[in-house]
C-alpha positions as CSV (number, residue, x, y, z in Angstrom):
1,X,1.5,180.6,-47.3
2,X,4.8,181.3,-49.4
3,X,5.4,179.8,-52.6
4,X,8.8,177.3,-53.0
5,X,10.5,178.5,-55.3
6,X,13.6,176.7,-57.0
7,X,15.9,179.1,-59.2
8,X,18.1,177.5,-61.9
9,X,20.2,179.9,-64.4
10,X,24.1,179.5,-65.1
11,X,24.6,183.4,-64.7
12,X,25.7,183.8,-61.3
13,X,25.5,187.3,-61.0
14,X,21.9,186.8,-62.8
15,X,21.1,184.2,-60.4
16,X,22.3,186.0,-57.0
17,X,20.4,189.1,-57.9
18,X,17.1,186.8,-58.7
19,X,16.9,185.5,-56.1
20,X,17.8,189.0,-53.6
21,X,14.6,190.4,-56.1
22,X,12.4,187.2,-55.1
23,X,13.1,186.6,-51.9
24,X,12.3,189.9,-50.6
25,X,8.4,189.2,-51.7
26,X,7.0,187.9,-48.8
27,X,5.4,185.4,-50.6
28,X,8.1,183.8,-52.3
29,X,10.6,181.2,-50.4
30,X,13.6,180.0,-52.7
31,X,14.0,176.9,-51.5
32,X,17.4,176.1,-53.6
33,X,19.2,177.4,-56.1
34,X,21.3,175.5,-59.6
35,X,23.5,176.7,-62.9
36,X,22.5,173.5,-65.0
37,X,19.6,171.9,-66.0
38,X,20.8,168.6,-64.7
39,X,20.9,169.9,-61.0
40,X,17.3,171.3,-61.4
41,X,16.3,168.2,-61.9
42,X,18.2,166.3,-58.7
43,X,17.0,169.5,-56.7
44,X,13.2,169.0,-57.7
45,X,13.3,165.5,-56.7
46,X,14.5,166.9,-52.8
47,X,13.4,170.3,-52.0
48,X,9.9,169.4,-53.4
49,X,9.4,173.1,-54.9
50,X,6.1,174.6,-55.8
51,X,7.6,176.0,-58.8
52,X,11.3,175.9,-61.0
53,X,11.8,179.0,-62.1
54,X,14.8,178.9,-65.1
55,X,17.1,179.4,-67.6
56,X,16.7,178.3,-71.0
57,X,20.1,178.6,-72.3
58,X,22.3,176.8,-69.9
59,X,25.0,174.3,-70.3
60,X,24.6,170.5,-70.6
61,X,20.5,170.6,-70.2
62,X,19.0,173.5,-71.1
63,X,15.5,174.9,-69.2
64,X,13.4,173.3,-71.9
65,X,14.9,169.9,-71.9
66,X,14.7,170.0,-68.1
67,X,11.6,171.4,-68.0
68,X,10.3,168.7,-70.4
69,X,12.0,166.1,-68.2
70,X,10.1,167.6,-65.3
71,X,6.8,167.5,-66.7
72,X,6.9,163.7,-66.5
73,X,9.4,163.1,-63.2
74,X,7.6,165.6,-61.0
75,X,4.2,166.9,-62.7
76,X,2.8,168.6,-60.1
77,X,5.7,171.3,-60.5
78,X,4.7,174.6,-62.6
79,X,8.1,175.4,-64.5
80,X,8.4,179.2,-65.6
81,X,11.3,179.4,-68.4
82,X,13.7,182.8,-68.2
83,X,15.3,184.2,-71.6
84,X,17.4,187.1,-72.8
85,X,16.1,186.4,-76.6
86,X,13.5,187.6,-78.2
87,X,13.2,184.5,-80.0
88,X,9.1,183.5,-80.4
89,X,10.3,179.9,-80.9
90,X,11.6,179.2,-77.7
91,X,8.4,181.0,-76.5
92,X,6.2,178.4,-78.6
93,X,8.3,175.4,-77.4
94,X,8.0,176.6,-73.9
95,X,4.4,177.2,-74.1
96,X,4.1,173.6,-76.0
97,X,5.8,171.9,-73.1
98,X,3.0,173.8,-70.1
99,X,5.7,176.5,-69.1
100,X,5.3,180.0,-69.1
101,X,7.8,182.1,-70.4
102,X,9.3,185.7,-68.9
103,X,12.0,187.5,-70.7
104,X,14.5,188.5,-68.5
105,X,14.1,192.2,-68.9
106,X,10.5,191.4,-67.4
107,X,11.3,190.6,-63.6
108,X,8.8,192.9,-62.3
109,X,6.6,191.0,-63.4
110,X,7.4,187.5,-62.0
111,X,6.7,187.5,-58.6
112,X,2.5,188.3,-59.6
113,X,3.0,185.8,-62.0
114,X,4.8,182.7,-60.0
115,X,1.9,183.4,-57.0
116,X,-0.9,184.0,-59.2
117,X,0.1,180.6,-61.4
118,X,0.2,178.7,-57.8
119,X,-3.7,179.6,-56.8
Protein backbone atom coordinates (compact mmCIF):
# COMPACT_ATOMS: atom_id res chain seq x y z
CA UNK A 1 0.00 0.00 0.00
CA UNK A 2 1.58 3.48 -0.88
CA UNK A 3 0.87 6.45 0.95
CA UNK A 4 -0.98 9.66 -1.01
CA UNK A 5 0.86 12.13 -0.69
CA UNK A 6 -0.01 15.88 -1.63
CA UNK A 7 3.02 18.34 -1.87
CA UNK A 8 2.37 22.10 -1.44
CA UNK A 9 5.52 24.68 -1.39
CA UNK A 10 5.83 27.99 -3.62
CA UNK A 11 9.53 27.07 -4.46
CA UNK A 12 9.36 25.39 -7.71
CA UNK A 13 12.58 24.18 -7.94
CA UNK A 14 12.04 23.01 -4.11
CA UNK A 15 8.92 21.48 -5.08
CA UNK A 16 10.09 19.56 -8.43
CA UNK A 17 13.00 18.12 -6.56
CA UNK A 18 10.60 16.99 -3.57
CA UNK A 19 8.68 15.31 -5.14
CA UNK A 20 11.61 13.46 -7.76
CA UNK A 21 13.11 12.60 -3.77
CA UNK A 22 9.56 11.16 -2.78
CA UNK A 23 8.33 9.66 -5.44
CA UNK A 24 11.15 7.36 -6.03
CA UNK A 25 10.23 5.57 -2.38
CA UNK A 26 8.14 2.99 -3.33
CA UNK A 27 5.85 3.68 -0.77
CA UNK A 28 5.11 7.15 -1.38
CA UNK A 29 2.48 8.25 -4.37
CA UNK A 30 2.19 12.12 -4.80
CA UNK A 31 -1.00 12.31 -5.74
CA UNK A 32 -0.87 16.29 -6.63
CA UNK A 33 1.19 19.01 -6.27
CA UNK A 34 0.33 23.23 -5.19
CA UNK A 35 2.53 26.72 -4.60
CA UNK A 36 -0.20 28.25 -2.11
CA UNK A 37 -1.97 27.30 0.71
CA UNK A 38 -5.31 28.07 -0.84
CA UNK A 39 -4.76 25.37 -3.57
CA UNK A 40 -3.81 22.77 -0.85
CA UNK A 41 -6.86 23.16 0.42
CA UNK A 42 -9.09 22.79 -2.97
CA UNK A 43 -6.60 19.82 -3.79
CA UNK A 44 -7.40 17.94 -0.31
CA UNK A 45 -11.02 18.28 -0.90
CA UNK A 46 -10.33 16.08 -4.51
CA UNK A 47 -7.33 13.97 -4.54
CA UNK A 48 -8.33 12.68 -0.96
CA UNK A 49 -4.49 12.45 0.17
CA UNK A 50 -3.31 10.41 3.04
CA UNK A 51 -1.06 13.14 3.97
CA UNK A 52 -0.27 17.23 2.85
CA UNK A 53 3.12 17.55 3.16
CA UNK A 54 4.04 21.69 3.05
CA UNK A 55 5.37 24.82 3.10
CA UNK A 56 4.96 27.17 5.90
CA UNK A 57 6.03 30.31 4.35
CA UNK A 58 4.05 30.64 1.18
CA UNK A 59 2.01 33.42 -0.28
CA UNK A 60 -1.65 34.25 0.47
CA UNK A 61 -2.17 31.14 3.07
CA UNK A 62 0.67 29.99 4.60
CA UNK A 63 1.17 25.98 5.67
CA UNK A 64 -0.09 26.78 9.20
CA UNK A 65 -3.16 28.62 8.28
CA UNK A 66 -3.93 25.87 5.74
CA UNK A 67 -3.05 23.27 7.84
CA UNK A 68 -5.21 24.71 10.65
CA UNK A 69 -8.01 25.03 8.08
CA UNK A 70 -7.47 21.41 7.29
CA UNK A 71 -7.73 20.07 10.61
CA UNK A 72 -11.37 20.95 10.61
CA UNK A 73 -12.35 20.57 6.64
CA UNK A 74 -10.70 17.24 6.26
CA UNK A 75 -9.48 15.71 9.77
CA UNK A 76 -8.55 12.56 8.86
CA UNK A 77 -5.54 14.14 6.84
CA UNK A 78 -1.97 14.13 8.79
CA UNK A 79 -0.38 17.56 7.61
CA UNK A 80 3.64 17.56 7.97
CA UNK A 81 4.84 21.45 7.82
CA UNK A 82 8.34 22.04 5.77
CA UNK A 83 10.62 25.16 6.94
CA UNK A 84 13.98 26.76 6.05
CA UNK A 85 13.97 28.55 9.62
CA UNK A 86 15.20 27.55 12.54
CA UNK A 87 12.49 29.34 14.20
CA UNK A 88 11.13 27.04 17.51
CA UNK A 89 7.87 29.11 17.29
CA UNK A 90 6.68 28.01 14.09
CA UNK A 91 7.73 24.49 15.47
CA UNK A 92 5.43 25.11 18.65
CA UNK A 93 2.53 26.45 16.50
CA UNK A 94 2.85 23.63 14.20
CA UNK A 95 3.02 21.06 16.87
CA UNK A 96 -0.09 23.04 18.62
CA UNK A 97 -2.10 22.69 15.52
CA UNK A 98 -1.36 18.21 15.34
CA UNK A 99 1.44 18.74 12.50
CA UNK A 100 4.70 17.58 12.58
CA UNK A 101 7.40 19.64 11.55
CA UNK A 102 10.71 18.80 9.14
CA UNK A 103 13.23 21.42 8.40
CA UNK A 104 14.01 21.36 5.02
CA UNK A 105 17.68 20.49 5.37
CA UNK A 106 16.06 17.17 6.94
CA UNK A 107 14.53 15.32 3.76
CA UNK A 108 16.14 12.24 4.47
CA UNK A 109 14.32 11.87 6.95
CA UNK A 110 10.69 12.34 5.60
CA UNK A 111 9.83 9.57 3.71
CA UNK A 112 10.34 7.15 7.43
CA UNK A 113 8.54 9.79 8.87
CA UNK A 114 5.33 10.39 6.40
CA UNK A 115 4.94 6.12 6.30
CA UNK A 116 5.62 5.55 9.79
CA UNK A 117 2.96 8.58 10.83
CA UNK A 118 0.40 6.74 8.37
CA UNK A 119 0.47 3.14 10.46
Amino acid sequence: MSLRVLIVDDDEVFLKSLESRLGGDGRIEIVGRATRGTDALRLTRTLVPDIVLMDIAMPRMDGLTAARRLRKTAPGVRVFILTGSDVTADQNRAHELGARFFRKDELDEVADALYAAAR
